[in-house]
N, C-alpha and C positions, 0 to 999 in steps of 0.2 A: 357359705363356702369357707368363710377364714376360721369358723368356730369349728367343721371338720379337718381342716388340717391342724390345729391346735390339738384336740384329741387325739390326731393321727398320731402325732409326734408325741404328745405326751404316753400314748401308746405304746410306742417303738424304743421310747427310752425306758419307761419300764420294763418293758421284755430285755431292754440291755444290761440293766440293774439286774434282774432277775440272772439273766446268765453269767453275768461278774461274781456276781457271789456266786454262782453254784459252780464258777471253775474255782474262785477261791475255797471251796470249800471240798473241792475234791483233791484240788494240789495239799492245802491241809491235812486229810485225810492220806494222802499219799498213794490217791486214782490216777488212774490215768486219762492225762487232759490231752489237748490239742499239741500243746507246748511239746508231749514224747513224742506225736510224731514228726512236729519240725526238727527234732533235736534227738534221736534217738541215742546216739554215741554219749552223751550226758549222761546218761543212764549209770553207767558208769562210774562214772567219778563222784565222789562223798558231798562236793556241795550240791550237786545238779539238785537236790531236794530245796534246797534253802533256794539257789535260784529260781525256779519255778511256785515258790512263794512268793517271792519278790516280783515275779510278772505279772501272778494273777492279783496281788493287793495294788499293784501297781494301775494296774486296770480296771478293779475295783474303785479305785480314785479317782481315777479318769473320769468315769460315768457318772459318780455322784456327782465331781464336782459340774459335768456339763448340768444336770440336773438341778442342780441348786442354781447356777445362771440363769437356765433356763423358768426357775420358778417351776418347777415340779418335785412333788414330796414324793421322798423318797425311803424316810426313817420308818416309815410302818411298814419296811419289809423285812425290818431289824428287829432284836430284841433290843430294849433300852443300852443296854453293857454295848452289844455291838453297834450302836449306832453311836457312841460315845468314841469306840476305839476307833471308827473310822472318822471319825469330826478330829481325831487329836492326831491323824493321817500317820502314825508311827506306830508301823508293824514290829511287835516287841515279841520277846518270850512271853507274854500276859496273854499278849494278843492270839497266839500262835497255841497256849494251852488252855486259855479258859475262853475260847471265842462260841462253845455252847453250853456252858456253864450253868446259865440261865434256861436255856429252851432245846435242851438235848434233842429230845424226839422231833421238836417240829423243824427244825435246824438242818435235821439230818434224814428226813423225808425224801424229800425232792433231789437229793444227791446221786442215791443212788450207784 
């Protein structure tokens, strides 16, 4: 019984990880996430891009770090580069232009 809730949960955090990055990587991209429809008037104004980076890395951090608490691996959903730039938690211009640098096509898959 405790060995399936363990799975479960180890489960449900990687399907969180999964979707942290793929909003971080549409707000990158400059898709549209969840974040336009809470905030549509944002649109707007010239930081609402840089903000909406700053949610979804922000949330991306969240996840790993419960993750890491938790003892579930997370970095083999990274390429080496990205799992670096998120262990050093500071979303930079580096971060923001070379975060496929390394794994273009498979990076940019699952985005969509």
């Amino acid at each position: 019984m405790m060995e399936d809730v363990k799975v479960g949960t180890e489960e449900f955090f990687r399907q969180k990880l999964l979707e942290a990055k793929t909003h971080f990587e549409r707000a990158l991209d400059c898709k549209h996430t969840e974040f336009d429809d809470l905030y549509p008037y944002m649109i707007e104004h010239p930081q609402f891009f840089w903000y909406k980076r700053y949610v979804a890395w922000s949330e991306l951090l969240t996840i790993v770090r419960l993750c890491e608490e938790l003892g579930i691996p997370w970095t083999e959903h990274f390429t080496p580069r990205q799992a670096e730039y998120v262990r050093k938690r500071v979303m930079s211009g580096t971060v923001l232009d070379e975060w496929y640098e390394t794994n273009e096509s498979q990076s940019r898959e699952h985005v969509g």
